[in-house]
C-alpha positions in Angstrom: 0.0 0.0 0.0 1.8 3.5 -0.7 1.5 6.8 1.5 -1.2 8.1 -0.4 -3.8 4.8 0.2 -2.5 4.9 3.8 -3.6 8.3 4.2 -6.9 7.9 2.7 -7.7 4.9 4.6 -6.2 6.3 8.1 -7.9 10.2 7.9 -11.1 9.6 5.5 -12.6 6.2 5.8 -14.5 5.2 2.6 -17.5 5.3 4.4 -16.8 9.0 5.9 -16.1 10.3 2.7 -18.9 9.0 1.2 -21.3 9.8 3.4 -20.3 13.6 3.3 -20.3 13.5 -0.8 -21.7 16.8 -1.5 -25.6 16.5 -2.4 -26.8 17.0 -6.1 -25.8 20.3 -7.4 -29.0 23.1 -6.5 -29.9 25.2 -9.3 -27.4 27.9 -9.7 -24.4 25.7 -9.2 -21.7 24.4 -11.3 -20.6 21.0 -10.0 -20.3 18.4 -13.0 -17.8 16.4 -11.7 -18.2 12.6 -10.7 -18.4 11.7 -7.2 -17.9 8.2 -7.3 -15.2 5.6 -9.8 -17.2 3.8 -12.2 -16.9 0.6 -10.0 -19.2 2.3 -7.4 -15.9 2.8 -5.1 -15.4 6.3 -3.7 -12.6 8.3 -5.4 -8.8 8.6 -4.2 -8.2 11.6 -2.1 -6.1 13.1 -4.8 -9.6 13.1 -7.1 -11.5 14.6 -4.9 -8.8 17.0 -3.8 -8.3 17.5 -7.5 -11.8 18.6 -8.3 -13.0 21.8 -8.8 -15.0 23.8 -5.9 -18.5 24.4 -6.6 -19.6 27.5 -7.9 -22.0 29.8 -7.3 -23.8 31.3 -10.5 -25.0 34.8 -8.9 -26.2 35.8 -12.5 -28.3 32.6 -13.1 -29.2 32.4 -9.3 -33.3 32.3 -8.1 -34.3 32.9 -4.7 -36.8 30.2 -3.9 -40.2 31.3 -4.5 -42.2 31.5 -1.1 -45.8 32.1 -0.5 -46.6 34.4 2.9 -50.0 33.7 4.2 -52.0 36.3 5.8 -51.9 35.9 9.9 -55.0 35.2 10.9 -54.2 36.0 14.6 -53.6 39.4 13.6 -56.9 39.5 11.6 -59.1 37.9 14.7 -57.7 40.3 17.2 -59.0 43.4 14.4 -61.8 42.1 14.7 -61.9 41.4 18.7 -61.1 45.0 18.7 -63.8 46.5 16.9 -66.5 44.3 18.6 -65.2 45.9 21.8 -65.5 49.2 20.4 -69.0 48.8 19.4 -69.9 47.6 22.8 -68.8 50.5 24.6 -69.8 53.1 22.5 -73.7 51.0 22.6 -72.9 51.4 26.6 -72.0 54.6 26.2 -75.1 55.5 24.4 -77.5 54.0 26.6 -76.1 55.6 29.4 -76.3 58.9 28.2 -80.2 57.8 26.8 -80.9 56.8 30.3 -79.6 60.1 32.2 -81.1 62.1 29.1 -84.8 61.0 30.0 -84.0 60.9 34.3 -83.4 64.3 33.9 -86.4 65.6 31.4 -88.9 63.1 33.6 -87.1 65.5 36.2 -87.8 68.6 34.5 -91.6 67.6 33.9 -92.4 66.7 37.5 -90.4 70.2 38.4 -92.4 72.0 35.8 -95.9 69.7 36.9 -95.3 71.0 40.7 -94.4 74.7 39.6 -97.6 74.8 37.5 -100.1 73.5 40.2 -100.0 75.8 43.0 -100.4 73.7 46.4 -103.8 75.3 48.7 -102.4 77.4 51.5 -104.4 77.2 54.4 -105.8 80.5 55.8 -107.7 79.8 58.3 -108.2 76.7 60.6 -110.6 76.3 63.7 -111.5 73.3 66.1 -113.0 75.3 68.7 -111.5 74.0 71.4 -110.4 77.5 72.4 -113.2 80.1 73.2 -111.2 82.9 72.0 -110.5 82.0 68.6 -112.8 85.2 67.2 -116.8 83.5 66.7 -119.9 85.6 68.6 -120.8 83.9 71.9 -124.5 84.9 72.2 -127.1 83.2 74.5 -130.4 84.8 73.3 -134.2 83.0 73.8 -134.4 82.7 70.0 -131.6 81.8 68.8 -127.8 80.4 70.4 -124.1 81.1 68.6 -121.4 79.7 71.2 -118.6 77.3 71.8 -120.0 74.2 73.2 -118.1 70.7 74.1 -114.7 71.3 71.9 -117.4 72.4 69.1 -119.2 75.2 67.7 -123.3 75.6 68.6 -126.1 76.8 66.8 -129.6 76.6 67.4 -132.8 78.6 65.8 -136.4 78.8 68.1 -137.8 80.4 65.1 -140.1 79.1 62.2 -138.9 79.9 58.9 -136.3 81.8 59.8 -132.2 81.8 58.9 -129.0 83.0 60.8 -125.3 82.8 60.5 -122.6 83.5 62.0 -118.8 84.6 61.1 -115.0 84.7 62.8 -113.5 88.3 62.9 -113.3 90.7 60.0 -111.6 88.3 57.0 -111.8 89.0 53.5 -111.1 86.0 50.8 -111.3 85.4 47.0 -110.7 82.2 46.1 -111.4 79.9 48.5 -112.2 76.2 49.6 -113.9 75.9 53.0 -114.2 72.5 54.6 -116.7 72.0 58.6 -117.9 68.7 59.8 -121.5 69.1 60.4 -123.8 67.0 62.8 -127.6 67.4 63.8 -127.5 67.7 67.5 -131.3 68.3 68.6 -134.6 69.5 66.3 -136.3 67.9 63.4 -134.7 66.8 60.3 -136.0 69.7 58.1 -133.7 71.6 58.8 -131.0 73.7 57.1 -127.2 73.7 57.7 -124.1 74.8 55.7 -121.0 77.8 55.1 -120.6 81.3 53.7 -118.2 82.9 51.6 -118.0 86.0 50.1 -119.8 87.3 52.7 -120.2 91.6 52.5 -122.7 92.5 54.7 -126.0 90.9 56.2 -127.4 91.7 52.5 -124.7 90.4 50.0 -122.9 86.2 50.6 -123.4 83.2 49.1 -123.7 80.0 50.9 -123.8 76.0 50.4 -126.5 74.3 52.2 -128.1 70.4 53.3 -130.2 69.4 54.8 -131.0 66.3 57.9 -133.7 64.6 55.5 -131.4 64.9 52.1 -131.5 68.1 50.5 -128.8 70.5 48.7 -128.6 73.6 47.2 -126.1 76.8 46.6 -128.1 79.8 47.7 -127.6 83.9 46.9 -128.4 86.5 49.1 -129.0 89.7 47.6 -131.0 92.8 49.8 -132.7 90.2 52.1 -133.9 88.3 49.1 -132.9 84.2 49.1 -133.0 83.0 46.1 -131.4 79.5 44.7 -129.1 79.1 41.9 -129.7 77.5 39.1 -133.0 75.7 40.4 -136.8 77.1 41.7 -136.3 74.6 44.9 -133.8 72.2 46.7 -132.7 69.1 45.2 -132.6 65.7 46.9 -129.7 63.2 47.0 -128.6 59.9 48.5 -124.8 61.3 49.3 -126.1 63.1 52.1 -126.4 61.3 55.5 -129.5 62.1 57.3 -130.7 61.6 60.8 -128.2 62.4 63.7 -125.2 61.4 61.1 -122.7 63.7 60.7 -121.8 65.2 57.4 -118.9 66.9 55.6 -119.7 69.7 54.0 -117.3 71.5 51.8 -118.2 74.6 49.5 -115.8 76.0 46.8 -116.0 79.6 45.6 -113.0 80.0 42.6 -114.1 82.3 40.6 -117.5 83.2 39.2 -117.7 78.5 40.0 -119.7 77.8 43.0 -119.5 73.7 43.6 -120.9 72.1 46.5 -120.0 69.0 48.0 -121.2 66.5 50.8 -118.6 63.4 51.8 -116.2 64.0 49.5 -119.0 64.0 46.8 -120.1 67.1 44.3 -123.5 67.7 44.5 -124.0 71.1 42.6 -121.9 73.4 40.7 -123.5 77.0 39.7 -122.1 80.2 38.2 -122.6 83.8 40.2 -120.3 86.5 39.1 -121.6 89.5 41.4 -119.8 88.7 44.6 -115.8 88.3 44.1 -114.5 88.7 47.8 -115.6 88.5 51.3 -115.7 86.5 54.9 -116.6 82.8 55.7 -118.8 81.9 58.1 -121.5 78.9 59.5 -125.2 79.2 58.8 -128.7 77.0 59.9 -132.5 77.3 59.0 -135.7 75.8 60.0 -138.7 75.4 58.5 -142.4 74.9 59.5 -141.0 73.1 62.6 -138.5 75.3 65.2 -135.5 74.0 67.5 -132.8 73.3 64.8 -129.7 72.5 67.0 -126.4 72.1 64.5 -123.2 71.5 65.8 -119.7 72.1 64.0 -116.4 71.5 63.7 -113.1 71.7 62.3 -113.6 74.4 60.2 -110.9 75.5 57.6 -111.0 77.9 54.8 -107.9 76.9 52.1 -107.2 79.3 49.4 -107.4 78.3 45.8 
C-alpha cells in the first residue's frame, strides 16, 4: 500500500467520505464532476482533492419562490377590537339615553309641581279655644257659642235663617271644609258655610239638609234666592238623621261647587260677589228648634 492509500484509509474512511459526498448540485451551481469511480468505489483523495470547488452562479441564481400567508391571529384580534368598540360606544349610548330622559322626567315633575299651586291654608278652627274670634251669644231665640270642643247653633224660630262669622276676614278664592252634625230638632232643617260674605245683605252660601237636600243659595237685599233651580234638590250622598256630614263649598271664581262626603253635588255660576268673609249658617222650616253643631272648620285658598 503506498503513503497516499494509507492516508486515505487512516484520515477519511470510505465510508466517511462518502457519506459527506456533497448532495446534487441546487440550481445555480456548477458541479459536474463525478463523485464516485465507475466501479461504485469512492474516489482517491487526490480526485477529490483535485476537483474543482463548486460554484455559485450569482447571474443565473433564483431565490426560492415563497408564498406568505395572511396571519390570521392578527386579523381575529382586528376584529376582537372593533366588537369591543362597538360595545362600549352602545354602553355609552345607553347611558347617556338613560340620564337624558331621568333628567327631562325630572324637569316635567319640576315643571308639573311649579304649575299646580299647592292650597295654602288661611284659616283653621276646632273650637277647642273660646277665644278663637266666633260671637258667643245666649239669646231665647236663637244660640251662637262654643259648646263641648265644638261650635253651637240653634234657631227657636219658624222659617227663619242666621249665620254667624270669625272676625273681619276677606277672601277670593277659597275652599272651605266644617264637619256638620244634627244635634237636637227635626230633620227639616237647614245647615251649611258662607263665603264672600259683605254684609248681612250680600254672601253666598252652600247648604243640606237632615232629610237629604242641597242647594247653593244667593243673598242679595234680604232676598234668598237659589241658583240655578226654583227649589232644593234631593240626594242619596247626604247622611240624614243624627249622622254627621262633611260639607265643603268651593267659591273659585265666578264657579260655586258644593259638596257632601267628599261628593259634588252642585256646581252654579254667580259673578256678582268676588271677595268676602266665611262663616256657618242653619235654617228651620215649618218646625222650630234646629240645633247644628260644628267643627273643624278651615278655609284653604285656591
Amino acid at each position: 500500500m503506498d503513503m497516499d492509500e494509507r492516508n486515505t484509509t487512516e484520515i477519511f474512511p470510505p465510508e466517511t467520505v462518502y457519506q459527506s459526498a456533497p448532495s446534487p448540485a441546487e440550481p445555480g451551481f456548477i458541479d459536474e464532476q463525478p463523485t464516485t469511480q465507475p466501479d461504485g468505489s469512492p474516489p482517491e483523495i487526490g480526485e477529490v482533492l483535485d476537483q474543482p470547488m463548486a460554484q455559485f452562479d450569482l447571474d443565473n441564481f433564483e431565490p426560492p419562490q415563497t408564498s406568505a400567508k395572511p396571519s390570521k391571529r392578527g386579523c381575529d384580534r382586528y376584529i376582537g377590537w372593533l366588537v369591543g368598540c362597538f360595545v362600549v360606544l352602545c354602553l355609552t349610548l345607553s347611558c347617556v339615553a338613560v340620564f337624558w330622559g331621568f333628567y327631562n322626567f325630572s324637569n316635567t315633575l319640576d315643571f308639573i309641581k311649579a304649575a299646580t299651586p299647592t292650597p295654602s291654608l288661611l284659616l283653621s278652627d276646632d273650637f277647642s279655644d273660646p277665644n278663637s274670634g266666633w260671637p258667643s251669644t245666649n239669646e231665647p231665640d236663637y244660640l251662637d257659642d262654643y259648646y263641648n270642643g265644638a261650635y253651637r247653633m240653634v234657631e227657636n224660630l219658624v222659617n227663619t235663617t242666621s249665620w254667624a262669622y270669625p272676625d273681619s276676614y276677606s277672601f277670593t278664592d277659597v275652599s272651605i271644609n266644617v264637619d256638620a252634625t244634627k244635634n237636637g230638632g227635626p230633620d227639616e232643617n237647614d245647615m251649611g258655610v258662607i263665603c264672600r260674605f259683605q254684609d248681612d245683605d250680600h254672601f253666598y252660601f252652600g247648604l243640606i239638609t237632615s232629610d237629604g237636600y242641597y242647594g247653593i243659595i244667593k243673598m242679595n237685599l234680604g232676598e234668598f234666592s237659589v241658583l240655578g233651580a226654583e227649589y232644593l234638590a234631593y240626594s242619596d250622598l247626604i247622611n240624614q238623621g243624627s249622622a254627621s256630614n262633611h260639607i265643603r263649598l268651593d267659591c273659585i271664581g265666578d264657579v260655586l261647587t258644593l259638596y257632601a262626603n267628599g261628593h259634588q253635588l252642585d256646581l252654579q255660576t254667580d259673578a256678582e260677589y268676588t271677595h268676602g268673609n266665611v262663616g256657618l249658617i242653619i235654617g228651620t222650616y215649618e218646625t222650630p228648634g234646629t240645633d247644628i253643631l260644628y267643627d273643624n272648620f278651615t278655609v284653604q285658598q285656591q
